[in-house]
N, C-alpha and C positions, 0 to 999 in steps of 0.2 A: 577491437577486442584484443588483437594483439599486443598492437600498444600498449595497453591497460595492464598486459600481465607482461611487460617484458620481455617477450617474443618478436624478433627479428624475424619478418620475413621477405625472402626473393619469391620471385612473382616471374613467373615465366607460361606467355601461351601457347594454346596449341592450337593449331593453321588448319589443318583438316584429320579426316579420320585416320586414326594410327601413327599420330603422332605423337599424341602421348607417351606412348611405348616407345618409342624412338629416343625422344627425352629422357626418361628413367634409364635407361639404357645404359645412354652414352653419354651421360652426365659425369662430373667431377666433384666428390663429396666431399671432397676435400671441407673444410670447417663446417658443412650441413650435420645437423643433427637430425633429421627426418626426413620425410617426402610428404608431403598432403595433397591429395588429388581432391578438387573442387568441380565434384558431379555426384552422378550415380552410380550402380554396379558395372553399366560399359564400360564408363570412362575408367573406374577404380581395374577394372580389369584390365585394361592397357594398361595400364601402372602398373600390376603385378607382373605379369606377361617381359615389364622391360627390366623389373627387378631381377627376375628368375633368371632371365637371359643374359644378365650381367656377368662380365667373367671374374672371378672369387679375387682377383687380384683389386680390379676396380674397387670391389665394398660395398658391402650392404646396409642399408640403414633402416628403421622402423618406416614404415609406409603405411597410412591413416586415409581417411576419407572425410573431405566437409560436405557432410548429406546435401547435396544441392541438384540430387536429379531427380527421379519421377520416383523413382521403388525405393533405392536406398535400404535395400535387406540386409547388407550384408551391414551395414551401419546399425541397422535396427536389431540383429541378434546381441551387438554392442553394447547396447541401450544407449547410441548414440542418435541419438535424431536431429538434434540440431547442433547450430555451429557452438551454442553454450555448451553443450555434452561434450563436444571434441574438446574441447582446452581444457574442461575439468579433466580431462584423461591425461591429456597430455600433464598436465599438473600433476597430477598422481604421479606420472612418469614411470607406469609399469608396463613392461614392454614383455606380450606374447606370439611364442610361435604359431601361426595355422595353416589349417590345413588349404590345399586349392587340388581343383580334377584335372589333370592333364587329357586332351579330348586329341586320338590320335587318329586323323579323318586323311583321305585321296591327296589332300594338298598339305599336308607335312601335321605339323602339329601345333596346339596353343591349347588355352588355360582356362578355368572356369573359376570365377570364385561365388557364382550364384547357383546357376542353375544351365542343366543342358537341358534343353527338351525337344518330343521328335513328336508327331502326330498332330492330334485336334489342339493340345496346347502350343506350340509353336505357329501352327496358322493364325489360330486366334490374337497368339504375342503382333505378328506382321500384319492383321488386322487391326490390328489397336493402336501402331504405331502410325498409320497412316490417317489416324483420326484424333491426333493430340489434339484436335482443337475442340474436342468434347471433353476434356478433361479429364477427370478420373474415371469415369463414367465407359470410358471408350473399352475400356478391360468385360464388363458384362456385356456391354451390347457384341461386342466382337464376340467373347464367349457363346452367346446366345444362337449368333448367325451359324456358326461353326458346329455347335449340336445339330441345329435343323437340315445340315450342308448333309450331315451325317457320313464324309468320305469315307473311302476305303483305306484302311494302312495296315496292310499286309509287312509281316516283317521276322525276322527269326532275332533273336533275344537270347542270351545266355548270362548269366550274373554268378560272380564268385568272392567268396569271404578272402580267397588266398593271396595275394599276388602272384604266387608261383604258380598257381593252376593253368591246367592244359586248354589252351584256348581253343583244343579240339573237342572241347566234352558236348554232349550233345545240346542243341540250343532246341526250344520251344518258337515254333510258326502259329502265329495268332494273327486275327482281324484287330489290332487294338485301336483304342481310342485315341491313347496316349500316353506316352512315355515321359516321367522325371526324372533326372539324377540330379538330386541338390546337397550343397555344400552348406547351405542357411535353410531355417526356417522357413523361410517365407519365399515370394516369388510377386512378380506382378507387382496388384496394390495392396500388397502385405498379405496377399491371401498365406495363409501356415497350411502349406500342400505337404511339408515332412516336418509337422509340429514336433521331433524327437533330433533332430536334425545338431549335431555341433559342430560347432570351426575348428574344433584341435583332438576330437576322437578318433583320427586315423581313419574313421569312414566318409564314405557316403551312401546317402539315403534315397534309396528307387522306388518310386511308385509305377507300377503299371496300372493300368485302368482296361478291361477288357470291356468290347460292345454292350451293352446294356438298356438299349432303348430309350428312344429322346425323353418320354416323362422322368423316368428315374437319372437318367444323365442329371436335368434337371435339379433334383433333388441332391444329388449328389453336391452340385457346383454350391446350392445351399447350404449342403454340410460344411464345405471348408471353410465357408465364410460366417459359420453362425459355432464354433468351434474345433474344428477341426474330425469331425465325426464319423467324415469318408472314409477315415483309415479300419472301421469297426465291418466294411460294406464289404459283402462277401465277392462281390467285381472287384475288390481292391488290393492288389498284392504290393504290400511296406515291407522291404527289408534292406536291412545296414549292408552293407558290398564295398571291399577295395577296385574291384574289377565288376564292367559289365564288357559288352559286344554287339552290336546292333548291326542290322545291315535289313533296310527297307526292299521290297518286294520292287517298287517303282523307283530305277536308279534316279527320277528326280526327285525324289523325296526331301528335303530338308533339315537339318537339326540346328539349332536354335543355341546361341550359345550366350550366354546373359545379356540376352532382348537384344542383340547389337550388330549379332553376327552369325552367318547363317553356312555349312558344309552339307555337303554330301557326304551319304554313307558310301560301305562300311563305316564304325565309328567303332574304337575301342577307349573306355573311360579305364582309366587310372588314378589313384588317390595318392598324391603326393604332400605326406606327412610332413607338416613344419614347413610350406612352401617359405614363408613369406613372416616378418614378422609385423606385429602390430599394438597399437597402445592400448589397455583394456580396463 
C-alpha cells in the first residue's frame, strides 16, 4: 500500500518491551517525515513516551498509529481503523496537536494516551489479558468474574479543573468500584466509558463508579455497551479535569496504564496539552 501511493518506508523492530520507546527516542529524523507505530494503544504509547522524551534539539516529527492491536481507541477516535484510514490521512497530510496524561506514580513518571484505570476496571484489564486466546470475548467474561469477585478498593480521590490547584484540597475516601481517566473515547473493546472524551480539549475525562450492587453493576456494564448510558446513573460521577490524585487504601493496589502497564499508588494525572502531534 505504500508502494502504491509513493510512500518510502524504513521498517525497524522492536526486541522486547520498552523498546519501542527507546527507538523514537533516540532515533535520527534526519530525512523522516513521520513515525508510525504498528500496534495498539501500548505499543503507540511507547512511541509517545519516546517522542515526549526527545530533547527539542533532536526533533519532532508527526507520530501515527497502523491499528494493528487489540483496542486500537485512540485510532478509533481518529476514524482510523484500518491500515486504508491511515494513508488516507496521511494523504490529507494535516497534521494535529494532542493531548496525552502525564501519570506521576512512586517510580518516576510516564504517559497515557488511552486510559489509566485503578479498581474493578484494571483487574478485569489483567484478567483479559491473560485470556487472549478467547478473543474478544475475554473483556466480558473477565468483566463479569471481577463484579462477582466484588473487591474492596478503598482509596482517597481528589479531581481538579485547574492545573495550579492546591493538591492539598480535601480528597473524598470511598469503597469504589472503579476508577477512569481517559484521553479517548473508548477503552477495552471499544466500549465508549467517556463518550464526551477529546484528543486536543486540554482535558481529561474521569469516571468514578461507586459500590452499587452486583445486579445493577450488571446493568451498568450493559449501559456502556448498548450506548453509552452509565454516564446518566446516579453511581456515576463524569467530569472534564486537568488534574486528579489517587492514592489506594492497599499499597498493593494497582493502576493500569493503557492495558500494558501497571504502578503503584499514590498517582497524580496531569493533562499535557499538544503532547504529541498526529495526522487527522
Amino acid at each position: 500500500m505504500a508502494k502504491a501511493r509513493g510512500v518510502e518506508l524504513l521498517e525497524v523492530s522492536t526486541e522486547r518491551e520498552g523498546h519501542c520507546e527507546e527507538l523514537v527516542r533516540d532515533a535520527n529524523f534526519h530525512g523522516i517525515d513521520a513515525v508510525g507505530i504498528m500496534g495498539g494503544d501500548g505499543t503507540l504509547r511507547e512511541g509517545v513516551c519516546g517522542m515526549i522524551a526527545r530533547d527539542m534539539r533532536a526533533g519532532q516529527v508527526p507520530l501515527f498509529a497502523f491499528p494493528c492491536g487489540t483496542g486500537n481507541n485512540f485510532a478509533r477516535d481518529l476514524g482510523q481503523q484500518t491500515v486504508a484510514d491511515v494513508f488516507a490521512a496521511i494523504a490529507r497530510g494535516c497534521v494535529h496537536a494532542v493531548d496525552a496524561v502525564c501519570v506521576h506514580h512512586p517510580e518516576g513518571i510516564t504517559y497515557s494516551i488511552n486510559c489509566v484505570t485503578w479498581g474493578m476496571a484494571r483487574d478485569a484489564a489483567a484478567t483479559a489479558e491473560k485470556m487472549r486466546w478467547l478473543g474478544a470475548i475475554r473483556y466480558d467474561i473477565a468483566g463479569f468474574y471481577h463484579i462477582l469477585k466484588n473487591k474492596l478498593n478503598y482509596a482517597k480521590l481528589a479531581a481538579y479543573v485547574d492545573l495550579g490547584s492546591n493538591d492539598d484540597a480535601p480528597e473524598e475516601t470511598e469503597d469504589y468500584m472503579m476508577v477512569f481517566a481517559q484521553n479517548t473515547r473508548c477503552s477495552g473493546r471499544g466500549f465508549a466509558f467517556t463518550p464526551l472524551a477529546k484528543l486536543d480539549d486540554g482535558m481529561f475525562d474521569l469516571v468514578v463508579v461507586k459500590k452499587c450492587g452486583v445486579l445493577k453493576t450488571v446493568r451498568l456494564f450493559d449501559a456502556v455497551k448498548n450506548g453509552a448510558g452509565h454516564v446518566q446513573d446516579g453511581s456515576v460521577c463524569y467530569v472534564k479535569v486537568k488534574k486528579a490524585t489517587l492514592a489506594a487504601k492497599d499499597s498493593t493496589d494497582l493502576v493500569g496504564i493503557d492495558g500494558e502497564v501497571d504502578v503503584t499508588t499514590p498517582i497524580k494525572l496531569e493533562v499535557v496539552e499538544g503532547a504529541f502531534k498526529t495526522f487527522v
